[in-house]
N, C-alpha and C positions, 0 to 999 in steps of 0.2 A: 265237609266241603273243603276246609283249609288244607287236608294231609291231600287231597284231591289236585289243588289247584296248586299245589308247589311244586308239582312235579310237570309244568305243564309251561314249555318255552312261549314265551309271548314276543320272539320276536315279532316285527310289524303284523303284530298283532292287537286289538281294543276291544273293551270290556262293554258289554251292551247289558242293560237287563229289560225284561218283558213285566209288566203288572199284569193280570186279569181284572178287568172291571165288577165290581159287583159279581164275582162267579157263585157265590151260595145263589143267588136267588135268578137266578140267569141259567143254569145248570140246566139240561134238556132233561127230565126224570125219566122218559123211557131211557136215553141214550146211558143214565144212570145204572140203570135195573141190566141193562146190557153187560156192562162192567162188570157188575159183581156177580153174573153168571159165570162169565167167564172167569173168575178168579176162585168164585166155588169148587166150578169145576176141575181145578186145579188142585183144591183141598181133601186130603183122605176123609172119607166118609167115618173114619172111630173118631175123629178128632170134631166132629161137629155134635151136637146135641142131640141133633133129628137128623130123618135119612136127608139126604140135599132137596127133593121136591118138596117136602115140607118144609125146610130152612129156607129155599129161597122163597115160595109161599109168602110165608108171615113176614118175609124183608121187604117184598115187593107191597103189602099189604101197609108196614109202617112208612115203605117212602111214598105211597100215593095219598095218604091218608093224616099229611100237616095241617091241626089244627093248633088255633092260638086263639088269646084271651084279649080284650081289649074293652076298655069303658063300660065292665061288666056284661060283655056281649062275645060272645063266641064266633072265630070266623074259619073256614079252610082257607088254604092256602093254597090257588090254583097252578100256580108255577114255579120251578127252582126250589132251591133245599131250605126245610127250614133251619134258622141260624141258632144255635145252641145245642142240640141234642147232638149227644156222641156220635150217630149215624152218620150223618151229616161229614165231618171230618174226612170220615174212612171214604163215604162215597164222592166227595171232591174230588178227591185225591185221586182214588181210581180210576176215573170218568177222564182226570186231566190222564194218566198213564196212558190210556186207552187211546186218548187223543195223539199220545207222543208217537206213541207206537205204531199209527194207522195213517197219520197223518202227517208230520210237525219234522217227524226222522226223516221225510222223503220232497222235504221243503228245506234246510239248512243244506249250506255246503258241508261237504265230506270233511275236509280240513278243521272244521267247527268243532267247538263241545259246548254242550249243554247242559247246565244244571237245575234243577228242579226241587223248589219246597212248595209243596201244596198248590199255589196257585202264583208265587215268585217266583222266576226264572231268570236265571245267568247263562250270558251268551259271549263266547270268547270266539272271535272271526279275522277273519284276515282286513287291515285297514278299506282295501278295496270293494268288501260286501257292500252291497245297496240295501243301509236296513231297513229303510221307508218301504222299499218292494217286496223286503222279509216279512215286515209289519204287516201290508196288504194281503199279505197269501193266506200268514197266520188267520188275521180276520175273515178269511173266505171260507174258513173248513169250517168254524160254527156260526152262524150272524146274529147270535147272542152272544157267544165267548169272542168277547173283543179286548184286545191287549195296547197298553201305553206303554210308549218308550221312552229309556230315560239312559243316555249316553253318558260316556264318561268324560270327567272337567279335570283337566291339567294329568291327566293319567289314572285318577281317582276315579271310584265307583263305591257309594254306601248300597249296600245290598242285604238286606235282613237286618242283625246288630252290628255287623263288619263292614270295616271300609278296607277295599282292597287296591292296593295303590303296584301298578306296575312298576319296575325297576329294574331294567335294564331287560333281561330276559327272564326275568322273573320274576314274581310278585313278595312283597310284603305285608302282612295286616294290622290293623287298628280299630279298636273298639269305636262304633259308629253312637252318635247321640246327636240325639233333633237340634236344630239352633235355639227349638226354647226351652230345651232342656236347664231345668235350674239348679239340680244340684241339691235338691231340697232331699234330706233325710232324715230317720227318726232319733231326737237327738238323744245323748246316750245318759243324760240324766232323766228322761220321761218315765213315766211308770212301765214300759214295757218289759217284758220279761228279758233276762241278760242274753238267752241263747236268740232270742230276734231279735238283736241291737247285734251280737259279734256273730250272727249268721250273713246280717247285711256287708259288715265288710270283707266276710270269710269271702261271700259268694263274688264280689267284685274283685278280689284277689286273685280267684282261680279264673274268674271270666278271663282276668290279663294272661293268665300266665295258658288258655287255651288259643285265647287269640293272636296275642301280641306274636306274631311270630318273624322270622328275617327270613324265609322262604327255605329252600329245599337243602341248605348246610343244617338245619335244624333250628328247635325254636330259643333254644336258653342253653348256656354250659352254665354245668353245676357249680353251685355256690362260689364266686368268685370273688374277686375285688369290691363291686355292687350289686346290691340286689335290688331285683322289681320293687316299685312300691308300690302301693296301691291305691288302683285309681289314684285321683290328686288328693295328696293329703292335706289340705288348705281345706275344701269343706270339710273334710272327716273333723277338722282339726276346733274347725267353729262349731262343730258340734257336741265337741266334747270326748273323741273316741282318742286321744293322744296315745293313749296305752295300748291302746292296738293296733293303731293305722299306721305301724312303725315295722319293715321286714323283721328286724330281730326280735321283735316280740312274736309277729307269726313265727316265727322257727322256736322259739320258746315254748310257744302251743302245740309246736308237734306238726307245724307246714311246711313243704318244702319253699327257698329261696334259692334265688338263680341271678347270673349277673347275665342283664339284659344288653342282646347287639342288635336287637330289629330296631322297629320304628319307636318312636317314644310318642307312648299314649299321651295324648291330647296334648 
């Protein structure tokens, strides 16, 4: 989404995003079973297990057929997807495509882009869009898939784990966390094994060095005067990770460091 969105002038242009309410269990199941016909049929029949009327058969059989466990009692599950099973994921997902494509593509201005994870959507429009009357249309095509809107503040929009902040004609990013976010991790004298203690800070290292980006001149020049650090190293540091949470030690380990010009994480 970020190599996506930096090539993408924002003159008077603002950052919208859509939520879907509750869409597991809101999902139309026929409108479901519909979807993955269609995408079946898109599928070569060597690559499936069974010929396709027997494959979609047993799919159609596992989505009408949500049962679950409860106070030692058994119940179906009359409406929308059940939440956990693998299935479930793929056919959200579809169900929303199907909607993009049929419906959602022929409701946004032409000038627009939209982006799409699962059931979060980013909407990049011209300042003058009415999105209250975008909102309303979207809510007309299912009257269970109903979507909240959440506008952008001071230029800012957190969307997924990124916060995408416009500038000038173009965007910048930075790793997004909740306000109650605490900071809490596992501290590096505990009994956990060393590869899940310097996996934690491996993996917020590279999250910077995916996100953190300065927009479409590129995201880092190589090892330079300074390097990223990671995440803040003030918690790492209470917790005891001193020896890692330092760039030259990741480059010591065999990671790349880069001297940062985008936004500075938190």
């Amino acid at each position: 989404m970020i190599d996506r969105l930096s090539n993408i002038e924002f003159t008077d242009k603002r950052l919208i995003s859509f939520d879907t309410v509750s869409p597991y269990t809101n999902i139309n199941i026929e409108g479901v079973i519909r979807a993955i016909r269609e995408a079946v049929q898109q599928i070569d029949s060597d690559k499936l297990p069974l010929n396709k009327r027997d494959y979609l058969e047993l799919v159609e059989k596992c989505m009408k057929f949500a049962s679950f466990t409860f106070n030692n009692k058994e119940y179906h599950q009359h409406e929308g997807l059940p939440i956990g099973p693998p299935l479930s994921a793929v056919s959200a997902s579809l169900y929303m495509e199907m909607l993009e494509t049929e419906h959602i593509s022929l409701s946004i201005p032409n000038a627009s882009k939209w982006f799409r994870y699962v059931d979060d959507c980013l909407f990049i429009t011209q300042k003058t869009t009415d999105i209250h009357d975008l909102q309303r249309k979207l809510n007309n095509i299912d009257n269970k898939i109903q979507v909240t809107v959440e506008e952008e503040n001071n230029g800012q929009l957190p969307f997924l784990d990124t916060v995408t902040i416009r500038s000038g004609n173009s965007a910048k990013f930075k790793v997004y966390r909740k306000p109650t976010n605490k900071d809490d991790y596992i501290p590096f004298f505990s009994a956990h094994d060393d590869r899940t203690k310097s996996g934690e800070v491996i993996g917020f290292y590279f999250r910077s060095l995916r996100i953190c980006w300065c927009g479409r001149d590129g995201p880092f020049k190589k090892k330079g005067q300074r390097s990223l650090s990671v995440h803040k190293k003030r918690p790492f540091n209470v917790f005891g990770y001193q020896n890692l949470s330092s760039s030259s030690n990741m480059e010591s380990l065999g990671y790349p460091t880069f001297e940062y010009r985008g936004v500075e994480e938190h």
